[in-house]
C-alpha positions as CSV (number, residue, x, y, z in Angstrom):
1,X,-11.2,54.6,16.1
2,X,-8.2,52.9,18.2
3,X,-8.4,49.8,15.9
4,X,-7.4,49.0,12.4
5,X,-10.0,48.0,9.9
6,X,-8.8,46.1,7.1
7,X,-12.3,44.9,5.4
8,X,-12.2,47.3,2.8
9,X,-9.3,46.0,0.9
10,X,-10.2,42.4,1.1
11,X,-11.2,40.7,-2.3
12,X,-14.6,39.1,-2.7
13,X,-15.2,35.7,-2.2
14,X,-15.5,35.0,-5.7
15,X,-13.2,37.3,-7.0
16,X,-10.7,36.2,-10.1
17,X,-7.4,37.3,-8.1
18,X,-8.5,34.9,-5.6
19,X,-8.8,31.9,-7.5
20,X,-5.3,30.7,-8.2
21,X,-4.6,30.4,-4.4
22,X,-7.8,28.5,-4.0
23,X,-6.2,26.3,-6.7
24,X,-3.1,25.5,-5.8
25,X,-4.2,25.5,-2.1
26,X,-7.0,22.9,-3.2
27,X,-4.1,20.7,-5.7
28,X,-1.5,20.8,-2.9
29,X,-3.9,19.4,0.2
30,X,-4.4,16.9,-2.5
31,X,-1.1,16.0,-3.4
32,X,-0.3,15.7,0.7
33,X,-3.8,13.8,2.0
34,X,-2.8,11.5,-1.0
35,X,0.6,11.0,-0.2
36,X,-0.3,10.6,3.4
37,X,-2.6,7.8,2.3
38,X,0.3,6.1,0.5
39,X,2.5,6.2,3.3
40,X,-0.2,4.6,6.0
41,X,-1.3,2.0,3.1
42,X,2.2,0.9,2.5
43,X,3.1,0.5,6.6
44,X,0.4,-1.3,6.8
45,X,1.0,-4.0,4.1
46,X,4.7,-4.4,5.6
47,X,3.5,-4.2,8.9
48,X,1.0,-7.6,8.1
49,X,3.8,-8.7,5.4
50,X,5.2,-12.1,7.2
51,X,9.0,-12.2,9.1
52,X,11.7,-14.0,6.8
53,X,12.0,-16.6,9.2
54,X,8.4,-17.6,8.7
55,X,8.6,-16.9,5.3
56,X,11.7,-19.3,5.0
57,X,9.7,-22.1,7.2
58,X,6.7,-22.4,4.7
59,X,9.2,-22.7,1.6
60,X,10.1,-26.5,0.3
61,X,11.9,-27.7,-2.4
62,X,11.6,-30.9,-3.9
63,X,12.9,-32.8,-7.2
64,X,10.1,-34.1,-9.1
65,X,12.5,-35.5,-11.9
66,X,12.2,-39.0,-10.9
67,X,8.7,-38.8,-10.7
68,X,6.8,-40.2,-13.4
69,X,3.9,-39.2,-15.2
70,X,0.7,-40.2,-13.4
71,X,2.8,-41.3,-10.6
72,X,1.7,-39.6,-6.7
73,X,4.2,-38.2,-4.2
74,X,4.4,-37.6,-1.0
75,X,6.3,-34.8,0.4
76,X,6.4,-33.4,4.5
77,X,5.8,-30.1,5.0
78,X,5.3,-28.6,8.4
79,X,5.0,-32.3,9.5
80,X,1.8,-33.0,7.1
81,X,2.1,-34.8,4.3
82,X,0.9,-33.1,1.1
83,X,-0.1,-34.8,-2.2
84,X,1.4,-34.2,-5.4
85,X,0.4,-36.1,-8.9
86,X,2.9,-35.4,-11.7
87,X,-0.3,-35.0,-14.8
């Protein structure tokens, strides 16, 4: 008697008035838990992606013109030699 009781104008559960807000409440929890998922997936490729100074260090250039076919070559990197045969 002192409180207000509201259950009589509520929908059913499966009534068709109802279904649109399930919809778009369903499509936009999509739209955010997939844009969330972006977001982490992208942090975490920069975040293991390497600095530009050690990307800088691993980079080498060398002039193969004067090598001749069939010839090998020898170039430092990192202070190890690595192997290169000009086919």
């Amino acid at each position: 008697e002192g409180t207000l009781d509201f259950r009589t104008n509520r929908l059913p559960i499966g009534h068709a008035d109802r279904r649109p807000w399930i919809y778009f409440l369903a499509a936009s929890t999509g739209f955010i838990m997939s844009s969330i998922v972006r977001v982490v997936a992208c942090k975490l490729v920069h975040t293991m992606w390497p600095a530009k100074d050690v990307w800088a260090a691993g980079v080498v250039e060398v002039d193969l013109r004067p090598v001749k076919e069939g010839q090998n070559f020898v170039v430092k990197w990192r202070s190890k030699p690595v192997f290169i045969r000009k086919r």
